[in-house]
DORONU-358756 format. One record per residue (C-alpha): residue number from 1; residue in three letters; y, x, z. Coordinates in steps of 0.02 Angstrom, whole numbers, plus 50000, padded with zeros to 5 digits. Layout:
N
{NUM 'ala' {Y X Z}}
...
// end
This chain:
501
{1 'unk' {46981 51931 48952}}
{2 'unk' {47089 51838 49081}}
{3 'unk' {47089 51663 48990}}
{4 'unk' {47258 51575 48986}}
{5 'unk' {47297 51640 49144}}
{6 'unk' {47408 51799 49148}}
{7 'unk' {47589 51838 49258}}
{8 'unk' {47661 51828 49082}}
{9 'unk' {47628 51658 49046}}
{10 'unk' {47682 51616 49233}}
{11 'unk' {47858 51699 49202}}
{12 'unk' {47876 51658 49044}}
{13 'unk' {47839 51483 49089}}
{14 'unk' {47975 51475 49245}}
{15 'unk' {48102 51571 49121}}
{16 'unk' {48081 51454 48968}}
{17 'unk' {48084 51311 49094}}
{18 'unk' {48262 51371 49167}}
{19 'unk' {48320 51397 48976}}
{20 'unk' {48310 51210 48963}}
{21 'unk' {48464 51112 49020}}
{22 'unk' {48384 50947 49061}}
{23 'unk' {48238 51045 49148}}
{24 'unk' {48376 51148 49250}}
{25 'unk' {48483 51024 49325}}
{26 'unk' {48314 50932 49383}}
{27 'unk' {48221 51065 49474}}
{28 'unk' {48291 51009 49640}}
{29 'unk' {48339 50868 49665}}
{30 'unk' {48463 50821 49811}}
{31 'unk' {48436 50656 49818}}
{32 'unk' {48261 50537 49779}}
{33 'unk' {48266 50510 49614}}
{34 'unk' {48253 50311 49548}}
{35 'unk' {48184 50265 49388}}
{36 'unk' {48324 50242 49262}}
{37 'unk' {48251 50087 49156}}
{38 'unk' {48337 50027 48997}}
{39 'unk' {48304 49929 48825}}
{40 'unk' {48146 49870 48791}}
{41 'unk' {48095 49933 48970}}
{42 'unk' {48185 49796 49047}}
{43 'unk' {48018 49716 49097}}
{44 'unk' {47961 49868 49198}}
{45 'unk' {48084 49789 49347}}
{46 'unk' {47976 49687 49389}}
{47 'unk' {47844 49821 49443}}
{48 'unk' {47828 49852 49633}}
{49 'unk' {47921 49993 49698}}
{50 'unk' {47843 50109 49809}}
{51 'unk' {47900 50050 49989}}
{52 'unk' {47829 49879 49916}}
{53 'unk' {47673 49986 49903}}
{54 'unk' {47683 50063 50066}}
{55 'unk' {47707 49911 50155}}
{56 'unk' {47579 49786 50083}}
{57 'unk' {47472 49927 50105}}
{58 'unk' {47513 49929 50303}}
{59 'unk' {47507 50122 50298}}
{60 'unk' {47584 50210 50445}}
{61 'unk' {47669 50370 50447}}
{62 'unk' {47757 50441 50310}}
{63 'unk' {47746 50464 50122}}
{64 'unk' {47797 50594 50004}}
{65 'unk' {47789 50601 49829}}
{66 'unk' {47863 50661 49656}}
{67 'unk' {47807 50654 49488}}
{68 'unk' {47894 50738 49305}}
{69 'unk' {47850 50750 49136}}
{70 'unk' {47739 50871 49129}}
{71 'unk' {47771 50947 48977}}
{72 'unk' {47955 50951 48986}}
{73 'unk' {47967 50967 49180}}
{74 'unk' {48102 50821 49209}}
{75 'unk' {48065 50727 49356}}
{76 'unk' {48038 50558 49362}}
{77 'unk' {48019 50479 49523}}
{78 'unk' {48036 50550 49703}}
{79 'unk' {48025 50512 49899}}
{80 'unk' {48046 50604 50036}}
{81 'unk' {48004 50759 49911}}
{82 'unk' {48075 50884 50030}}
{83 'unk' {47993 50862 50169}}
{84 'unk' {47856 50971 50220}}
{85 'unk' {47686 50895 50245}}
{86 'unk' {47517 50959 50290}}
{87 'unk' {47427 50977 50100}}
{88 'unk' {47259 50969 50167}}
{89 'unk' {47134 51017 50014}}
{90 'unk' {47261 50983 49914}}
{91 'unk' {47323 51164 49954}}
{92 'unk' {47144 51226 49827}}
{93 'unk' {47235 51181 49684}}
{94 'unk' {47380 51332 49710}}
{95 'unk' {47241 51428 49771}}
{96 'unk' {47138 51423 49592}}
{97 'unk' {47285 51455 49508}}
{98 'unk' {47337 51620 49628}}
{99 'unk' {47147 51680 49598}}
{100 'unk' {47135 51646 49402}}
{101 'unk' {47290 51743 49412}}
{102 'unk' {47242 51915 49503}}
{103 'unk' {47058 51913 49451}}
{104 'unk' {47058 51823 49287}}
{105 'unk' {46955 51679 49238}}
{106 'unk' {46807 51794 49196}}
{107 'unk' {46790 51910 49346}}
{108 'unk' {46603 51906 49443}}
{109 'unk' {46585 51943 49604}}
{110 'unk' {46426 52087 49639}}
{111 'unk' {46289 52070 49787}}
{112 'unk' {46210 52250 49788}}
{113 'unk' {46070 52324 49864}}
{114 'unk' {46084 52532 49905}}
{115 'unk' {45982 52658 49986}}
{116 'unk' {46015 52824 50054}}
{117 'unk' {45925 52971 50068}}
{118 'unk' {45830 52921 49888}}
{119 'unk' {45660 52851 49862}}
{120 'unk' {45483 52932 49869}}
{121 'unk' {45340 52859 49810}}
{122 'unk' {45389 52697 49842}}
{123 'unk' {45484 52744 50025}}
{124 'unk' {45646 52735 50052}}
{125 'unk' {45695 52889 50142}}
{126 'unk' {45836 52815 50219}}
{127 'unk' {45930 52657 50249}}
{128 'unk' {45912 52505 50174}}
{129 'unk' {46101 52415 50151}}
{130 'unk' {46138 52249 50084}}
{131 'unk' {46312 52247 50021}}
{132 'unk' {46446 52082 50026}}
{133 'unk' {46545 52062 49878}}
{134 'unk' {46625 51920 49912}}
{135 'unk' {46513 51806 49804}}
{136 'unk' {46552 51624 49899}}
{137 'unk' {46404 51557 49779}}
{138 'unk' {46234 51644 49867}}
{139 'unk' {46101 51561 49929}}
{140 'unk' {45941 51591 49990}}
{141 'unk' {45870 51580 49794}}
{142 'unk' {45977 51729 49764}}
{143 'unk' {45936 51835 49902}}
{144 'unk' {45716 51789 49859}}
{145 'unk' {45772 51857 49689}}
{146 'unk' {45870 52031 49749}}
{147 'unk' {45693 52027 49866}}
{148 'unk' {45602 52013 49721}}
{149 'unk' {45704 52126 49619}}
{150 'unk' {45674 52261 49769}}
{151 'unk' {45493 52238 49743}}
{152 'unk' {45508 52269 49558}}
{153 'unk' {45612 52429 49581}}
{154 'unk' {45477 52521 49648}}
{155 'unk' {45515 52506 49841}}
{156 'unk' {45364 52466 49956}}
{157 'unk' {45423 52526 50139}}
{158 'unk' {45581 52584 50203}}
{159 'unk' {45599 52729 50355}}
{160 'unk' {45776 52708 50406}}
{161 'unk' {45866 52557 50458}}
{162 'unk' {45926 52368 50360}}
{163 'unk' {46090 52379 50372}}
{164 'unk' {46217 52240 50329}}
{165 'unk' {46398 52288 50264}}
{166 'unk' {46506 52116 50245}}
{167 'unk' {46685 52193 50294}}
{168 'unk' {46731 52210 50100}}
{169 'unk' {46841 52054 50162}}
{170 'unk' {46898 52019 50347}}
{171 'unk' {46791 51968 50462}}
{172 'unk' {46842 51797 50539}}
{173 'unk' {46721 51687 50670}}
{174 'unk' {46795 51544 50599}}
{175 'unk' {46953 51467 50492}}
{176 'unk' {47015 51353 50595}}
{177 'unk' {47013 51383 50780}}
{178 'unk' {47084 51204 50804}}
{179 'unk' {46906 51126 50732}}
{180 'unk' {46744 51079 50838}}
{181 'unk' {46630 51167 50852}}
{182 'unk' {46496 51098 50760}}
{183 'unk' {46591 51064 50609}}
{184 'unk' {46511 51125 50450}}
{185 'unk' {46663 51149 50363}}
{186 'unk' {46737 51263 50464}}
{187 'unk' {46605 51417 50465}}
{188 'unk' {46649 51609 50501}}
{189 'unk' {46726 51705 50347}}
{190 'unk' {46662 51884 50280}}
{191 'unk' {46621 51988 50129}}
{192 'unk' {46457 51893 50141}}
{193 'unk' {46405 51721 50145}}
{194 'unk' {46246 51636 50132}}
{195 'unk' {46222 51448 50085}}
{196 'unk' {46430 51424 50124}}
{197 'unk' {46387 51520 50287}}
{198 'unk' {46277 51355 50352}}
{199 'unk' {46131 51352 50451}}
{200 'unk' {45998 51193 50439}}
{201 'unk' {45968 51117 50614}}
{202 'unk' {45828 50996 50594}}
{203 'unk' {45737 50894 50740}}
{204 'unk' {45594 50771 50780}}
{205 'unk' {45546 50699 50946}}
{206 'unk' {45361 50716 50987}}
{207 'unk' {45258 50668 51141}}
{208 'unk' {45310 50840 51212}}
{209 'unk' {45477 50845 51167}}
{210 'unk' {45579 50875 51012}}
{211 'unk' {45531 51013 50920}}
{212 'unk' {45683 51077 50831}}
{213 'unk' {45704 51224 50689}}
{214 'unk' {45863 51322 50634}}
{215 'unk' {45823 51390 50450}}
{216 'unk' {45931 51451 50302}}
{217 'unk' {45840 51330 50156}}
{218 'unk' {45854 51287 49988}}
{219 'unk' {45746 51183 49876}}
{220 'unk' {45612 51326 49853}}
{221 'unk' {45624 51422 50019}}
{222 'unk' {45641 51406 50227}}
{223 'unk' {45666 51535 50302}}
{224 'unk' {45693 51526 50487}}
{225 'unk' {45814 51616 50568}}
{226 'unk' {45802 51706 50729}}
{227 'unk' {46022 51738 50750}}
{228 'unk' {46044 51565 50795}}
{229 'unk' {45940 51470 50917}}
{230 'unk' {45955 51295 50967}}
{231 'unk' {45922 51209 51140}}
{232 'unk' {45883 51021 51188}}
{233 'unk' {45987 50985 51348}}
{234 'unk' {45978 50838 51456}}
{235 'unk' {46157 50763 51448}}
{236 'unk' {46243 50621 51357}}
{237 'unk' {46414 50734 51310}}
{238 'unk' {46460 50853 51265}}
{239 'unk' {46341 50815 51093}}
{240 'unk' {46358 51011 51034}}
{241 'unk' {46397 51144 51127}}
{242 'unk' {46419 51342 51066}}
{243 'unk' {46414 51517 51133}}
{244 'unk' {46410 51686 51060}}
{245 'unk' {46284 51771 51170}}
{246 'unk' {46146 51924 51156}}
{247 'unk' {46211 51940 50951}}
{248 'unk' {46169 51789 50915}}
{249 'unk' {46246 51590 50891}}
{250 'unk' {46168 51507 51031}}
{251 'unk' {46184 51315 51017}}
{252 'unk' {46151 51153 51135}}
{253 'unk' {46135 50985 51098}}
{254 'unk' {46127 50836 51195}}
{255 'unk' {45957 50752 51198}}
{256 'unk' {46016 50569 51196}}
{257 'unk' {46103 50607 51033}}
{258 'unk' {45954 50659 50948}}
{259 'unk' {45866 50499 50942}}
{260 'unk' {45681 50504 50835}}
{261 'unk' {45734 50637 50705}}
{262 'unk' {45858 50707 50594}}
{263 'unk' {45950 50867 50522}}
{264 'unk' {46134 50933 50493}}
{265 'unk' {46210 51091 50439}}
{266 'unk' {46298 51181 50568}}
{267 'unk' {46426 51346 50531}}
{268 'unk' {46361 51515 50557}}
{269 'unk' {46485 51633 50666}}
{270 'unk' {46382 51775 50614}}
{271 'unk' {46372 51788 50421}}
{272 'unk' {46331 51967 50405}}
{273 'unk' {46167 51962 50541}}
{274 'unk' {46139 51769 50465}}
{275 'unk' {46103 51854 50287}}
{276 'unk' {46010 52005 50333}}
{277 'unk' {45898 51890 50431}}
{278 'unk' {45844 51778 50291}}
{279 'unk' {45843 51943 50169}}
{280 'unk' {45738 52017 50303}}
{281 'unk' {45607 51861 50283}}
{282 'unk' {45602 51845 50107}}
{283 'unk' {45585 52056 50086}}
{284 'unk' {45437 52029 50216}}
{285 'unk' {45360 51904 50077}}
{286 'unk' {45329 52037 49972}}
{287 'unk' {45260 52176 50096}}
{288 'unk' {45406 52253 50129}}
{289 'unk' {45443 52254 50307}}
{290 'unk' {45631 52285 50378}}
{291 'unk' {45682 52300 50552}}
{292 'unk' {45815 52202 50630}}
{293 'unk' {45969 52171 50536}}
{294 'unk' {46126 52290 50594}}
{295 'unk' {46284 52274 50529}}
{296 'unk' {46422 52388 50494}}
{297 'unk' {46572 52432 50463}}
{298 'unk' {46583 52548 50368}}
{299 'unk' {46494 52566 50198}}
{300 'unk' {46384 52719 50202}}
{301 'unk' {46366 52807 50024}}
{302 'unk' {46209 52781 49929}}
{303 'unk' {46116 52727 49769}}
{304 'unk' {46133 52548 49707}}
{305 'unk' {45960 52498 49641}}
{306 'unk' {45980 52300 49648}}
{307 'unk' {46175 52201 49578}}
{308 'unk' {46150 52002 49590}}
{309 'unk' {46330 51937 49499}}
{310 'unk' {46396 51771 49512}}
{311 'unk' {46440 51667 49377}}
{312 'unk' {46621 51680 49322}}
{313 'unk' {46767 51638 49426}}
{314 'unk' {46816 51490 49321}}
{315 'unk' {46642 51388 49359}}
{316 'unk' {46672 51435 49541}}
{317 'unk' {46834 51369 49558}}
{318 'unk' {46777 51219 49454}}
{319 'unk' {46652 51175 49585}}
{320 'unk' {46772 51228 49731}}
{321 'unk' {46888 51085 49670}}
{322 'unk' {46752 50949 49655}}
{323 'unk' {46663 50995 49819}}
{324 'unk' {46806 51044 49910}}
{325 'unk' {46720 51187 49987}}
{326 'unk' {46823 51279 50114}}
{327 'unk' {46730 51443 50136}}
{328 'unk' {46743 51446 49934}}
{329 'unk' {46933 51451 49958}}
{330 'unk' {46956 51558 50105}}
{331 'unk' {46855 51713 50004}}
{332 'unk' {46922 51692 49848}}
{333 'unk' {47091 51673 49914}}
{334 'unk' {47054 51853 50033}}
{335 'unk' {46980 51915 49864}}
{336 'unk' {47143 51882 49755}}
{337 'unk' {47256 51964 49909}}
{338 'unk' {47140 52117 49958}}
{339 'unk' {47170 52165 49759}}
{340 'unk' {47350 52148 49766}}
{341 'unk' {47366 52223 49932}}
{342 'unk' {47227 52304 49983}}
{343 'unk' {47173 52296 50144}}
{344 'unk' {47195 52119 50239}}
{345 'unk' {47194 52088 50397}}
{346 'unk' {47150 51891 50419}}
{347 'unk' {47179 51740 50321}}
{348 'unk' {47373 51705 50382}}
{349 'unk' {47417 51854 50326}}
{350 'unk' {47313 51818 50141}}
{351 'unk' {47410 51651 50148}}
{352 'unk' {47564 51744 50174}}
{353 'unk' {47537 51838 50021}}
{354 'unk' {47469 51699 49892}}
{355 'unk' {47637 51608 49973}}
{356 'unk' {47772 51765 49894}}
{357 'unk' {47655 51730 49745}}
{358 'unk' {47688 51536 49722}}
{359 'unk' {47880 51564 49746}}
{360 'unk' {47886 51721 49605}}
{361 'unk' {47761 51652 49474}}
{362 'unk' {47753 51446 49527}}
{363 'unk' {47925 51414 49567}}
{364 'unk' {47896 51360 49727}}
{365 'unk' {48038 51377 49863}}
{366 'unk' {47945 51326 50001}}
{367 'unk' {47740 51365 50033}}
{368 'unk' {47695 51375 50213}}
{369 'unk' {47511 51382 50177}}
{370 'unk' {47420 51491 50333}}
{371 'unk' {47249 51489 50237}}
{372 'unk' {47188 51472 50098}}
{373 'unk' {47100 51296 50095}}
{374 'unk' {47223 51182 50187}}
{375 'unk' {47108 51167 50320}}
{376 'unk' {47235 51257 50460}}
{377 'unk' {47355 51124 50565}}
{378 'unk' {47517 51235 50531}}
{379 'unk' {47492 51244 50331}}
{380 'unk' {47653 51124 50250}}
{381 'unk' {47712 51093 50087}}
{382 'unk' {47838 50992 50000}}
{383 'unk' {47782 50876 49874}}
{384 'unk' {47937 50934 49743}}
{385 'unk' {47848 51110 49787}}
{386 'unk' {47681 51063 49711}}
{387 'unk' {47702 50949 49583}}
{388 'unk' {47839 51101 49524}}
{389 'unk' {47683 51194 49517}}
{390 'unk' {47592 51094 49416}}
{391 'unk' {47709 51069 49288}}
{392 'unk' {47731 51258 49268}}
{393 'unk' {47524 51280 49264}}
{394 'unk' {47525 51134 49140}}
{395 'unk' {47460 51241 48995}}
{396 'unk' {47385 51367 49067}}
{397 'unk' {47210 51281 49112}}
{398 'unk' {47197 51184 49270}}
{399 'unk' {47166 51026 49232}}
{400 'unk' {47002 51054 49122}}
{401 'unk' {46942 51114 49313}}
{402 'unk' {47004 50984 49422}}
{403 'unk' {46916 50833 49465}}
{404 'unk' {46938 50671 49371}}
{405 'unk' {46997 50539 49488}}
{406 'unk' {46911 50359 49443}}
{407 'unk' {47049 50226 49445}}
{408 'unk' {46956 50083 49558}}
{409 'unk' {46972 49872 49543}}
{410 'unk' {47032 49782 49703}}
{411 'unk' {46864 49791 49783}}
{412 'unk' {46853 49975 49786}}
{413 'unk' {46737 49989 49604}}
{414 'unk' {46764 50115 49478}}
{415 'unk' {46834 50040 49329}}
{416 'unk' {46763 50106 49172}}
{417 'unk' {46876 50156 48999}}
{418 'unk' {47024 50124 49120}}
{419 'unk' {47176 50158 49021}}
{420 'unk' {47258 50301 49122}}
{421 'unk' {47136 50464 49154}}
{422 'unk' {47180 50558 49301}}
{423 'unk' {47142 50732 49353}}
{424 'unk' {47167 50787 49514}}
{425 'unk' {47120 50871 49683}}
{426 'unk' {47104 50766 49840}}
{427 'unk' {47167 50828 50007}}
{428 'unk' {47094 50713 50189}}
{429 'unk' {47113 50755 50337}}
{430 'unk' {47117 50639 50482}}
{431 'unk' {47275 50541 50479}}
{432 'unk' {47311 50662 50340}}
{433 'unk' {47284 50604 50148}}
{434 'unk' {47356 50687 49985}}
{435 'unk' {47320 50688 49790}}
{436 'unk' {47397 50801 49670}}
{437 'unk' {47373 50852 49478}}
{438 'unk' {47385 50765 49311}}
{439 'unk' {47398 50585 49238}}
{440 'unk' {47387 50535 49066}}
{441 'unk' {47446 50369 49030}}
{442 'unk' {47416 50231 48882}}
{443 'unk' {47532 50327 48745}}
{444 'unk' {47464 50498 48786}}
{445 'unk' {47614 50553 48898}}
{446 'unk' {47552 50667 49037}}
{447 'unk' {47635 50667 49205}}
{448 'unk' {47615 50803 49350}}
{449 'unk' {47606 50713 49517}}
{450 'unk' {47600 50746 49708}}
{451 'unk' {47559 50626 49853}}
{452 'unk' {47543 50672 50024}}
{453 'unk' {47528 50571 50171}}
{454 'unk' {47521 50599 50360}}
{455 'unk' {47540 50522 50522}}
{456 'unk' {47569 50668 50649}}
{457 'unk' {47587 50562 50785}}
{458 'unk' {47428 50502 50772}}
{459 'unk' {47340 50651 50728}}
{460 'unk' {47439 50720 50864}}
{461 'unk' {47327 50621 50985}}
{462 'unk' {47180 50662 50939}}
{463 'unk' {47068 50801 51059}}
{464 'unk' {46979 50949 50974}}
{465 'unk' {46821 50892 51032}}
{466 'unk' {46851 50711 50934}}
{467 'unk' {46899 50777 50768}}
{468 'unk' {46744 50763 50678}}
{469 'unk' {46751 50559 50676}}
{470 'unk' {46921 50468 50769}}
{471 'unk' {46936 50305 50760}}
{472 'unk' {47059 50255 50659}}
{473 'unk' {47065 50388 50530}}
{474 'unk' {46932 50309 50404}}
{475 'unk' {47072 50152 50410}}
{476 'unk' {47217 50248 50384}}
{477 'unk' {47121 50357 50239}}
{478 'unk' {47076 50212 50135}}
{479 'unk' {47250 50142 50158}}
{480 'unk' {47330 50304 50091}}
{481 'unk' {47204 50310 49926}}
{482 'unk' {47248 50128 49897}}
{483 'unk' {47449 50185 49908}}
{484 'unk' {47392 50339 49799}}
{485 'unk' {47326 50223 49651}}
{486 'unk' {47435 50109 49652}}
{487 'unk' {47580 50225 49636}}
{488 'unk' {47503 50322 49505}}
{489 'unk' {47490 50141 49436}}
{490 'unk' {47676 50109 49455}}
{491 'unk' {47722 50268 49353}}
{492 'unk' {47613 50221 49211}}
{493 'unk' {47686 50049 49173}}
{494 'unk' {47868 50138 49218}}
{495 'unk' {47829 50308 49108}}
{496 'unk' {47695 50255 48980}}
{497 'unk' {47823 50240 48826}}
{498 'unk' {47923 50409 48797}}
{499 'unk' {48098 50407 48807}}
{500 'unk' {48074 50269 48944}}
{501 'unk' {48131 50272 49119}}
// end
């Protein structure tokens, strides 16, 4: 079944939506709009208005925002609405709704395990080929139990090769080329991924030394890796360094960085050879010796004799907008376009796709996304664009999936059984901040919102090699979620009564 989700309800909702008058003349507005207050809102002038907010706030840069009635679509307040700003993760939020679309809620992505040439007495006459699906879930737990599951299907020994197929998407080194290089977030893209296509560095200074591991763990296993390899150099900068070299992700690191001990995730460049290598370990566990991973390109016919599924794509997405996990948007993004198009060739042209999409089932006039996460530099978006969106996915499931935003005191604390429940996906970059879904204020009236801000002259000055921490950015951050609350803040006191404002 494909939930609430379906191009029916998306058409229908942008036709019935155009039926209404009020709705009509309001879907673009041509000026900022300015709450309209009157009768026994009189007392709502004295709330701060949102240049009031900007300024006390001492936020540079600029400010977009608009927000409508999300049930009837007429909007309420606007800024700079028009203008097209970097969404940052913000950008997830279309991309749930384009997958729930073309896959439906339900759909599972499959993990397999073939062989070719049959099995005899417990040999596989052939090749041994583990299969990508596009499951953005697996870990190392999952591959020990397709090991496991190998074991119990008979096989002891296999003649041929291990062969890795991960091309059922496009094959990417990396999302953003404009990220350093050690940045977990930013990992190479493929049919297969293994713990968000991460590999554990972990190090400890001895009297010899630091001995240092590169492994593909989980809570229950460790499996080192021999496809990336890490080296201790004597230098102060750079701290990381990369190289693809001999087939594998060869890595440096500056010694006086290291200090006693520690551990971070770094991205894998090589998913395909990263999960045939832990596969290979774990299959080893259990007697069954592979050779070295090889992947390919093509997927050579066989006999499936191991499936691992992922849990629905509703729980994935779920966890996708409360993590904010890239990787998790790039491939189901690539997924959603390689079924409506077939073939893809890389993620601008995915974006490209899910973009036509937004404008013919969103009623958006405007998407420049170039991925599918919000990561990439050149992705814009106007605020009127997305909170347009929203309104038009208002009943068709998004918010019970989207993170609930705690409303905080002036110190920064979460206030508890605070009158107005928002749900909503963050978006940060640096110098970059945005928050965009659902508010439900006092009376019950629910709102669709957008805010994004962005300083591109500061982020403008920032050097690849210094994005992972700027100075300045955590400042500027915490300024914009202080303007983001306090807005949302404004527009319940100004819209919490219907018929006001």
């Amino acid at each position: 079944m494909r939930n609430r989700f379906s191009r029916r309800f998306f058409l229908g909702s942008a036709a019935a939506s155009v039926a209404s008058g009020a709705f009509a003349q309001s879907l673009t507005p041509e000026i900022s709009l300015r709450p309209v207050l009157r009768g026994k809102g009189f007392y709502k002038r004295a709330v701060r208005d949102a240049q009031s907010i900007i300024r006390a706030e001492k936020l540079t840069g600029n400010v977009a925002f608009a927000v409508a009635d999300a049930r009837t679509g007429a909007w309420l307040e606007c800024e700079n609405e028009q203008m097209g700003t970097p969404p940052a993760s913000t950008a997830k939020a279309i991309t749930a709704l384009y997958a729930l679309e073309t896959l439906g809620a339900d759909h599972q992505f499959e993990t397999r395990l073939c062989v070719t040439g049959g099995i005899q007495d417990g040999v596989v006459q052939g090749d041994l080929v583990l299969i990508g699906g596009g499951d953005p879930l697996l870990d190392t737990n999952g591959l020990a139990e397709m090991a496991a599951q190998l074991k119990a299907a008979g096989v002891r020994a296999v003649k041929g090769d291990f062969k890795v197929f991960e091309a059922s998407l496009p094959v990417m080194r990396q999302i953003d080329p404009e990220q350093p290089d050690q940045v977990g977030y930013n990992p190479g893209v493929s049919g297969l991924a293994l713990n968000f296509n991460r590999v554990h560095f972990e190090w400890k200074r001895g009297n010899n030394g630091y001995a240092v591991t590169m492994d593909g763990r989980t809570a229950k296993y460790r499996p080192e890796v021999a496809m990336a390899v890490m080296q201790v150099r004597d230098r102060k900068a750079p701290i990381y360094t990369y190289e693809d070299r001999a087939g594998r992700d060869n890595w440096t690191v500056a010694r006086g960085a290291l200090g006693k001990g520690g551990s971070r995730w770094l991205p894998v460049r090589k998913p395909g050879l990263y999960a045939g290598d832990v596969f290979a370990t774990l299959a080893g566990s259990h007697g069954i010796r592979l050779g070295r991973p090889q992947v390919v390109d093509a997927l050579p016919p066989g006999e499936v004799i191991v499936t691992r599924k992922s849990i629905a794509l509703r729980g994935i997405l779920r966890g996708m907008l409360k993590y904010s996990t890239n990787l998790t948007a790039e491939m189901v993004g690539l997924a959603a376009s390689t079924k409506r198009m077939g073939a893809v060739p890389n993620l601008r042209a995915s974006a490209a796709e899910m973009n036509r999409w937004a404008i013919a089932a969103l009623g958006m006039t405007a998407p420049k996304l170039v991925d599918h996460s919000g990561l990439g530099d050149d992705s814009t978006m106007t605020t009127l664009d997305m909170a347009r969106a929203l309104v038009k996915a208002h009943e068709g499931g998004l918010r019970p999936i989207l993170k609930p935003i705690a409303m905080r005191d002036t110190k920064g604390r979460p206030v508890k059984e605070h009158p107005v429940t928002v749900d909503a996906k963050t978006g940060t970059l640096n110098f970059v901040s945005g928050l965009a879904g659902y508010m439900t204020v006092p009376d019950g009236r629910v709102l669709a919102f957008a805010i994004l801000a962005a300083n591109p002259a500061e982020r403008a000055k920032i050097r690849r090699a210094d994005r992972e921490r700027p100075p300045g950015t955590r400042t500027w951050n915490r300024r914009a979620k202080r303007v983001q609350q306090a807005l949302i803040e404004r527009w319940a006191t100004l819209y919490g009564a219907e018929g006001e404002g």
